[in-house]
Structure formats: structure tokens, C-alpha cells
PDB file of N, CA, C and O in Angstrom:
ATOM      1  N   UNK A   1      53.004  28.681 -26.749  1.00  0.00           N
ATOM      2  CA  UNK A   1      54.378  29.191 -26.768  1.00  0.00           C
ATOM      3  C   UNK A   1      55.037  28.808 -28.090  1.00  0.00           C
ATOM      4  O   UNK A   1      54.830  27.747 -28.679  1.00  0.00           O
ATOM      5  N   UNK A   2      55.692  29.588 -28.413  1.00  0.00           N
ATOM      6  CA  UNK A   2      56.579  29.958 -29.622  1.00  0.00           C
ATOM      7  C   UNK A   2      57.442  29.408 -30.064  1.00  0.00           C
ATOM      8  O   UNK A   2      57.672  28.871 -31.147  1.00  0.00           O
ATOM      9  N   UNK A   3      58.284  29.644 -28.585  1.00  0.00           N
ATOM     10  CA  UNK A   3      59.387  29.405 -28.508  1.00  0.00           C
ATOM     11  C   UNK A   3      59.916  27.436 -28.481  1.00  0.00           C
ATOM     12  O   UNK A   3      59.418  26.577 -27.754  1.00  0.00           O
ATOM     13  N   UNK A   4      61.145  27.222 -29.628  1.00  0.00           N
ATOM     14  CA  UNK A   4      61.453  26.163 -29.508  1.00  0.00           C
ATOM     15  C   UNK A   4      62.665  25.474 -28.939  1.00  0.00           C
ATOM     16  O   UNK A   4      63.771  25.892 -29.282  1.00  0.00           O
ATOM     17  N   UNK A   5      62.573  24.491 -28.131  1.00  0.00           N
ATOM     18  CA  UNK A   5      63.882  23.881 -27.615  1.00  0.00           C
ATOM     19  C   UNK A   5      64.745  22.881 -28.001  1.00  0.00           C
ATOM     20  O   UNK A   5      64.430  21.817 -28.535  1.00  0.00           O
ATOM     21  N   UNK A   6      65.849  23.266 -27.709  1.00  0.00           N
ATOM     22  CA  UNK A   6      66.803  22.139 -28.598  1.00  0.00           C
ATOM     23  C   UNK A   6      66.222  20.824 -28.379  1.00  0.00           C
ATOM     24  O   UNK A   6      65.512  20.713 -27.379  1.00  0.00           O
ATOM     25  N   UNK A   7      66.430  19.538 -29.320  1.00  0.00           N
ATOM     26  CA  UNK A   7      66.080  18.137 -29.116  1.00  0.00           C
ATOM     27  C   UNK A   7      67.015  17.898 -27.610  1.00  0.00           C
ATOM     28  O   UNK A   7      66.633  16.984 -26.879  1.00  0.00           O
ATOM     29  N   UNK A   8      67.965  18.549 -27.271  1.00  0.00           N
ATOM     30  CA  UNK A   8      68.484  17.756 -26.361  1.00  0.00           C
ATOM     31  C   UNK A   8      68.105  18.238 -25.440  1.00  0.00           C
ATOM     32  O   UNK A   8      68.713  17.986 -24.400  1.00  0.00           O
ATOM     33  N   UNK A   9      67.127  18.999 -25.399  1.00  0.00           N
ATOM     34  CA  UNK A   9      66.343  19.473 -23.815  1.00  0.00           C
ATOM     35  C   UNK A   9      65.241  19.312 -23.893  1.00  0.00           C
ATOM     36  O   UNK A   9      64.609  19.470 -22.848  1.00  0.00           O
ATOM     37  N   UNK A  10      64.512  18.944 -25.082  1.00  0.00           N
ATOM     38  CA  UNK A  10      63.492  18.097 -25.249  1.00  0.00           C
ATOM     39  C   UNK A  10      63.549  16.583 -24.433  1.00  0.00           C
ATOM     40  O   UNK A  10      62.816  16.352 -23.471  1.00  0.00           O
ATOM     41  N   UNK A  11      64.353  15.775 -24.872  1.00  0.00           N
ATOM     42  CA  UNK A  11      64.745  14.523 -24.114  1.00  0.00           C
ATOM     43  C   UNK A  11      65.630  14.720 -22.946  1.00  0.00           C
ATOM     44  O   UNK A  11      66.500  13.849 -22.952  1.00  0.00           O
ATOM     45  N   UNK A  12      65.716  15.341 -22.182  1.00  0.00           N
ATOM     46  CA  UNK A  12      65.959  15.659 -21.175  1.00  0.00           C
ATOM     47  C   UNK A  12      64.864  15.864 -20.280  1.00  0.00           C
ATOM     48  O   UNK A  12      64.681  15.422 -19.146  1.00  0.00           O
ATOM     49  N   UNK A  13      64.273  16.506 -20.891  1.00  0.00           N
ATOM     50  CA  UNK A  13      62.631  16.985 -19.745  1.00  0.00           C
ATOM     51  C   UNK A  13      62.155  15.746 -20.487  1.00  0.00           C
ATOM     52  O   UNK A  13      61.265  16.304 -19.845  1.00  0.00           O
ATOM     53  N   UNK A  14      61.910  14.982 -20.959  1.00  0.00           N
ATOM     54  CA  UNK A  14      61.055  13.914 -20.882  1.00  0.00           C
ATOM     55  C   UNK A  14      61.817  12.668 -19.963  1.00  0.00           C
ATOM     56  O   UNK A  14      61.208  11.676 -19.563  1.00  0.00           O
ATOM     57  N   UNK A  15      62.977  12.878 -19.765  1.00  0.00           N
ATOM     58  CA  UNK A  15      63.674  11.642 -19.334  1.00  0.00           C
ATOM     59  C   UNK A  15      63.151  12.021 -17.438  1.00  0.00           C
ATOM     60  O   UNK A  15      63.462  11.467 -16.384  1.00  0.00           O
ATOM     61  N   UNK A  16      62.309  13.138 -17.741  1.00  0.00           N
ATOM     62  CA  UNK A  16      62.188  13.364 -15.812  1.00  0.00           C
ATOM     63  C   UNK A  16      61.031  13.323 -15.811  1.00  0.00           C
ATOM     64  O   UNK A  16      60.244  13.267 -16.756  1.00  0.00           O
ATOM     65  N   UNK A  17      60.769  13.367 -14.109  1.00  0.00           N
ATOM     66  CA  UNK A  17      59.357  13.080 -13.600  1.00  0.00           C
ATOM     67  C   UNK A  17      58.648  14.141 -13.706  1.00  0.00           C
ATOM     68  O   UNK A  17      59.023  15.300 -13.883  1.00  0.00           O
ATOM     69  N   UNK A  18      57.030  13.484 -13.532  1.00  0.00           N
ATOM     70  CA  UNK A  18      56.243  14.907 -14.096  1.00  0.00           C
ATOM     71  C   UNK A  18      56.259  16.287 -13.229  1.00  0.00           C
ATOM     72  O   UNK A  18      55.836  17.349 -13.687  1.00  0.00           O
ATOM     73  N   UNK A  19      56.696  16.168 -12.171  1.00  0.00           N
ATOM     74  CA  UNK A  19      56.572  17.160 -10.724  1.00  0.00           C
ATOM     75  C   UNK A  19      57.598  18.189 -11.494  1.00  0.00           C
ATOM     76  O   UNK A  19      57.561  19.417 -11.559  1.00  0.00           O
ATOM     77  N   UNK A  20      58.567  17.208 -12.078  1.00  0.00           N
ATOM     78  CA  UNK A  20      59.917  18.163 -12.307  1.00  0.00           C
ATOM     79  C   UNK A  20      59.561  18.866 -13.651  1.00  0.00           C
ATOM     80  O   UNK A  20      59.766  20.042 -13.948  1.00  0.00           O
ATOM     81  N   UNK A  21      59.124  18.129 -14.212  1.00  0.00           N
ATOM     82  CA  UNK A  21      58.168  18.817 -15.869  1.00  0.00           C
ATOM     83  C   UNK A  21      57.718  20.215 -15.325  1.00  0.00           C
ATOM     84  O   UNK A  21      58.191  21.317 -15.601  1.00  0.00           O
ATOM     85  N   UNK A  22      56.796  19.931 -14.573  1.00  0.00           N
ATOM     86  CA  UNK A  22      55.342  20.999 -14.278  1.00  0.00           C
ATOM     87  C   UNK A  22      56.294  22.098 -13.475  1.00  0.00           C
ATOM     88  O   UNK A  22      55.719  23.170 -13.661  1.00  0.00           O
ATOM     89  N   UNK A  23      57.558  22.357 -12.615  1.00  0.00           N
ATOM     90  CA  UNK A  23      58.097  22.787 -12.085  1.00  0.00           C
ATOM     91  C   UNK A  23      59.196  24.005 -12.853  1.00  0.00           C
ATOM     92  O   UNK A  23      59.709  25.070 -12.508  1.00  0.00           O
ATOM     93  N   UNK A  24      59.191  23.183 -14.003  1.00  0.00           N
ATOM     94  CA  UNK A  24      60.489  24.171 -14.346  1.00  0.00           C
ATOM     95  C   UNK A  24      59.316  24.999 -15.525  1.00  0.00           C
ATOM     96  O   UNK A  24      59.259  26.224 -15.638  1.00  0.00           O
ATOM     97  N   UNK A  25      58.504  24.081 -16.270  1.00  0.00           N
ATOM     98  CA  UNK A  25      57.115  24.930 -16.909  1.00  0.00           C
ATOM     99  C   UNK A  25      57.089  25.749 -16.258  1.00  0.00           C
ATOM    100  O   UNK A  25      57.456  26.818 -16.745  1.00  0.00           O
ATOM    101  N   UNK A  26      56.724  25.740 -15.047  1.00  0.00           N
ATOM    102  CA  UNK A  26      56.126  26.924 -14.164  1.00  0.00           C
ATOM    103  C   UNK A  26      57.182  27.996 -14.321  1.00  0.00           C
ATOM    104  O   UNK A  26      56.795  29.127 -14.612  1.00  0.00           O
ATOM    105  N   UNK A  27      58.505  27.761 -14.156  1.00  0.00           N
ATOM    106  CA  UNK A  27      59.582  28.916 -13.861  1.00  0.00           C
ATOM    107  C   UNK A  27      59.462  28.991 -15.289  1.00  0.00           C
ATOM    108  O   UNK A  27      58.510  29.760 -15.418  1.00  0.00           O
ATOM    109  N   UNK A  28      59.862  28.648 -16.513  1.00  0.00           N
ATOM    110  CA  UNK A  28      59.650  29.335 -17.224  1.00  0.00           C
ATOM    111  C   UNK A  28      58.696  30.443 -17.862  1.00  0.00           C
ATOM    112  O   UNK A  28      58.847  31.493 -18.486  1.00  0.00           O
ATOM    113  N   UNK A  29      57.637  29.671 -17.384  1.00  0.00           N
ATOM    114  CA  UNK A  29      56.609  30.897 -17.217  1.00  0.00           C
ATOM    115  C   UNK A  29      56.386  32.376 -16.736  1.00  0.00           C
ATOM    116  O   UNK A  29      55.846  33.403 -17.149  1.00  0.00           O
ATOM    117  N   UNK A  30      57.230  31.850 -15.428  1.00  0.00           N
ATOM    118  CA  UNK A  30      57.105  32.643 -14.625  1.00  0.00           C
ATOM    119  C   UNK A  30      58.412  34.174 -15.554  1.00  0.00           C
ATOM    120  O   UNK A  30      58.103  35.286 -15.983  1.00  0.00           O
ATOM    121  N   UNK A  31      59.670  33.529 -15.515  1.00  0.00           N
ATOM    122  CA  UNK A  31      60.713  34.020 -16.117  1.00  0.00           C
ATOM    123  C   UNK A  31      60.046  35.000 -17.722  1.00  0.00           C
ATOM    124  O   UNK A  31      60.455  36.090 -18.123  1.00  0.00           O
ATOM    125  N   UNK A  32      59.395  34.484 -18.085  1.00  0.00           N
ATOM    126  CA  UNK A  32      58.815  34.828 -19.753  1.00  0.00           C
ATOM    127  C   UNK A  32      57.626  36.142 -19.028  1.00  0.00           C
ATOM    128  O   UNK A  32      57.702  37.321 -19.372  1.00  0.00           O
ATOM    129  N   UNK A  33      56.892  35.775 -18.304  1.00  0.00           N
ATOM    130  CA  UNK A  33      56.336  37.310 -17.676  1.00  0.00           C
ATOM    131  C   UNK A  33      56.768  37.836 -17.342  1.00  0.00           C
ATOM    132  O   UNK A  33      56.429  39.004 -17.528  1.00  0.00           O
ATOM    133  N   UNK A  34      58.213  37.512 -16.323  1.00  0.00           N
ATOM    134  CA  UNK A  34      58.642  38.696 -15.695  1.00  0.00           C
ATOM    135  C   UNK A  34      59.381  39.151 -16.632  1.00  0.00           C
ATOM    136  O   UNK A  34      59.827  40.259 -16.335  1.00  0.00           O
ATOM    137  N   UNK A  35      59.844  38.622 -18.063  1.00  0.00           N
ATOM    138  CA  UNK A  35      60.839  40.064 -18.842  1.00  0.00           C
ATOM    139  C   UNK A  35      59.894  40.050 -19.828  1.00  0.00           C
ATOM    140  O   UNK A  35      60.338  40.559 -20.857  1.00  0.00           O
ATOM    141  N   UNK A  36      58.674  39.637 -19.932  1.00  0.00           N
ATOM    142  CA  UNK A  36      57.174  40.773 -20.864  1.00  0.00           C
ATOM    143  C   UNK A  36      57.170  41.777 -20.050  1.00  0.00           C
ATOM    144  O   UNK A  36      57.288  42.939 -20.441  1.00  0.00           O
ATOM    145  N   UNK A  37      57.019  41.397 -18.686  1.00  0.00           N
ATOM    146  CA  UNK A  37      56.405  42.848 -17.769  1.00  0.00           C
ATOM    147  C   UNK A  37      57.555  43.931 -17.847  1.00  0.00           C
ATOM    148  O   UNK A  37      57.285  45.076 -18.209  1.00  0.00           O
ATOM    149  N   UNK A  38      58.699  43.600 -17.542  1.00  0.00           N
ATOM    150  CA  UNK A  38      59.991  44.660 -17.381  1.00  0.00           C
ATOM    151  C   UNK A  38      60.229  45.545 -18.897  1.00  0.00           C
ATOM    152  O   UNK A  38      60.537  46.709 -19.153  1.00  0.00           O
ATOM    153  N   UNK A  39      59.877  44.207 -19.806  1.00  0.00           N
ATOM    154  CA  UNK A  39      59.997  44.864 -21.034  1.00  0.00           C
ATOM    155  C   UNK A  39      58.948  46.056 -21.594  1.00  0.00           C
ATOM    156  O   UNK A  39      59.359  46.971 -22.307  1.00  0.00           O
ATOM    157  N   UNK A  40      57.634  45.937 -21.208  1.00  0.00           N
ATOM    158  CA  UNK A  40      55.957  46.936 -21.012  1.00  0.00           C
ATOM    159  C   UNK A  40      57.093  48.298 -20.254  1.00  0.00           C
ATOM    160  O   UNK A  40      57.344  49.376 -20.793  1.00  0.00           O
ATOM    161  N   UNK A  41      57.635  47.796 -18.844  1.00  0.00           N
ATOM    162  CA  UNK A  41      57.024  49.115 -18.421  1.00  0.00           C
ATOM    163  C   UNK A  41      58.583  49.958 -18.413  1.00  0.00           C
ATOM    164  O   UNK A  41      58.603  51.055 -17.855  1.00  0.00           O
ATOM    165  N   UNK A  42      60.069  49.342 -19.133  1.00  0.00           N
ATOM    166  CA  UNK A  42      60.944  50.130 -19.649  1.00  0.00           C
ATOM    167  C   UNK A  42      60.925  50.897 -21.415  1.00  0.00           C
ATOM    168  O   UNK A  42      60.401  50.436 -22.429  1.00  0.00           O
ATOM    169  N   UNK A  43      61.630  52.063 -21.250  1.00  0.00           N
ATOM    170  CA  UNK A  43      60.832  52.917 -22.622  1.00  0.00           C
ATOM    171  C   UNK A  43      61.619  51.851 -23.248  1.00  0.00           C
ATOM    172  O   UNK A  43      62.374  50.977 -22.822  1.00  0.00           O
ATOM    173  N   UNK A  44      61.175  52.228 -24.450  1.00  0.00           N
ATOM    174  CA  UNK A  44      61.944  51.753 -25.819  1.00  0.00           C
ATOM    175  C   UNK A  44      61.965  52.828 -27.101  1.00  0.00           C
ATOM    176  O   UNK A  44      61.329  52.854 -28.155  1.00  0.00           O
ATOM    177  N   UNK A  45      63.178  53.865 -26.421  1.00  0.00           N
ATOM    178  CA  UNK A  45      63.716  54.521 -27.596  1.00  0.00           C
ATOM    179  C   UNK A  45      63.450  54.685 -28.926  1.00  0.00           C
ATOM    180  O   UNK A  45      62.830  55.551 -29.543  1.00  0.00           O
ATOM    181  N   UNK A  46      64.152  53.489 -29.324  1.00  0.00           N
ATOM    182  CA  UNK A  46      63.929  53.333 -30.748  1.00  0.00           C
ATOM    183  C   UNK A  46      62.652  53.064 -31.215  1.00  0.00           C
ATOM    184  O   UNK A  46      62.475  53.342 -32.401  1.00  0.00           O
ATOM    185  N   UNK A  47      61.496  52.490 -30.464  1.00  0.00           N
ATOM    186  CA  UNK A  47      60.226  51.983 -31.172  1.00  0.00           C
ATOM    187  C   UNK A  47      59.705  53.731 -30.793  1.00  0.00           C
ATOM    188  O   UNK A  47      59.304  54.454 -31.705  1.00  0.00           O
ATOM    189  N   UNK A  48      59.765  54.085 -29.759  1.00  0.00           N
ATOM    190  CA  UNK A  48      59.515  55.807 -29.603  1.00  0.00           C
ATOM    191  C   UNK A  48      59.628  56.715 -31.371  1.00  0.00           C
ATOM    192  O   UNK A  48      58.853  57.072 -32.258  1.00  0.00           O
ATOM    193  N   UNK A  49      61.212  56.745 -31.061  1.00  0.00           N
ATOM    194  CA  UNK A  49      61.340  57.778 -32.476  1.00  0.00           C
ATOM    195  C   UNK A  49      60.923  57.409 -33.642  1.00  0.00           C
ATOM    196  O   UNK A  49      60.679  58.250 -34.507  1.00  0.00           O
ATOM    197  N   UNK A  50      60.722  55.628 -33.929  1.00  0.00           N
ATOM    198  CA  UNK A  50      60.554  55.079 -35.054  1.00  0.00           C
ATOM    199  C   UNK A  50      59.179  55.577 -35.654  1.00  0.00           C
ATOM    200  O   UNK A  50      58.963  55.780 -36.848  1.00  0.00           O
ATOM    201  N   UNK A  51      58.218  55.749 -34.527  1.00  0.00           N
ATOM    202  CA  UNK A  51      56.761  55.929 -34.615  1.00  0.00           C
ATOM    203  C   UNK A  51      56.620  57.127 -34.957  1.00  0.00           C
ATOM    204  O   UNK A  51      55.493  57.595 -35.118  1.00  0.00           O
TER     205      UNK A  51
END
């Protein structure tokens, strides 16, 4: 992953337990597929005409 998080949510998820680590990982995960997938299967106009 790419994507980077502020230092203060960096030390935040480290200041917690690992259940709670692996838990919200997961939803983010989960959250990051579900708007890849929504994003796949709505058009996109502009990348349309651009092409």
C-alpha cells in the first residue's frame, strides 16, 4: 500500500492492541476494494472521451 498516514495515526495504531491493529487493517482493506470495485464497474466519462 501506497497510501500514507499522518504520524498521528501512526502512533495511535501503535499505542493499541494487535486484535485492534489487524481489525481496522482489515476494514481498510476491505473499504479500498470496495471503492476499486465501484470505481471498475462505474463509467468514467472523461477517461472514455480522453481515449
Amino acid at each position: 500500500m501506497s497510501v500514507l498516514a499522518p504520524a498521528s495515526r501512526i502512533m495511535e495504531l501503535a499505542s493499541m492492541p494487535a486484535e485492534n491493529r489487524d481489525l481496522i487493517r482489515l476494514r481498510h482493506r476491505a473499504l479500498a476494494c470496495r471503492s476499486m470495485i465501484e470505481a471498475s464497474i462505474m463509467p468514467h466519462p472523461r477517461l472514455l472521451s480522453s481515449g
